[in-house]
N, C-alpha and C positions, 0 to 999 in steps of 0.2 A: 780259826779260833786262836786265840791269843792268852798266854798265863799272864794274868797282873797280881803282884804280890800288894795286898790292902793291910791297912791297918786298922784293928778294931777301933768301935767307933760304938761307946755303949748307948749315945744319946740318939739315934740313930739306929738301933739294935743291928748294926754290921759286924758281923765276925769277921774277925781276920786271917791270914791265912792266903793262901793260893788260889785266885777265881779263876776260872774260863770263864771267856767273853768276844762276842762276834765283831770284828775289826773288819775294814772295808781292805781290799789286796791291793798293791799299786800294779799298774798296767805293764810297767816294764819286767814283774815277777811272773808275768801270761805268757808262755810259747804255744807256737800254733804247730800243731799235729798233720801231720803229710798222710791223705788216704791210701798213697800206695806204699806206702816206707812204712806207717803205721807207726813212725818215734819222731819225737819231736824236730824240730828242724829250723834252721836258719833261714830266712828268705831275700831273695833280690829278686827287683825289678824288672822288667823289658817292656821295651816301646815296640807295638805290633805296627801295619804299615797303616792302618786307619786310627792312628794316635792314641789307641788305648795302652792303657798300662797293665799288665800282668805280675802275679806275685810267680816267682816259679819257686821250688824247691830245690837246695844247692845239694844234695846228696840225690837225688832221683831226676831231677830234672824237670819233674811233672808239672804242671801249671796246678794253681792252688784257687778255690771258687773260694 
């Protein structure tokens, strides 16, 4: 939710004032949550030996599904 400040608008019957209104989030404001740390957390990569890639988690270690 996002505050947009409007301006009346009487042809239009819009008051003005301070709205709340539903805004889309940008992707890079989303942190991913670690199940065993339970706080959010930073992640890097690893190559396992059959080419997959894994996220792990840099405060716990844990691998991240």
């Amino acid at each position: 939710m996002i505050k947009r400040h409007t301006r009346a608008n009487p042809q239009r019957n819009v008051k003005g004032g301070i709205v709340e209104k539903e805004s889309p989030i940008n992707l890079s404001n989303v942190a991913l949550v670690c199940k065993n740390c339970g706080k959010h957390t930073r992640i890097k990569h690893q190559v396992l030996g059959d080419d997959r890639r894994v996220r792990i988690c840099k405060k716990c270690g844990s691998t991240i599904e």
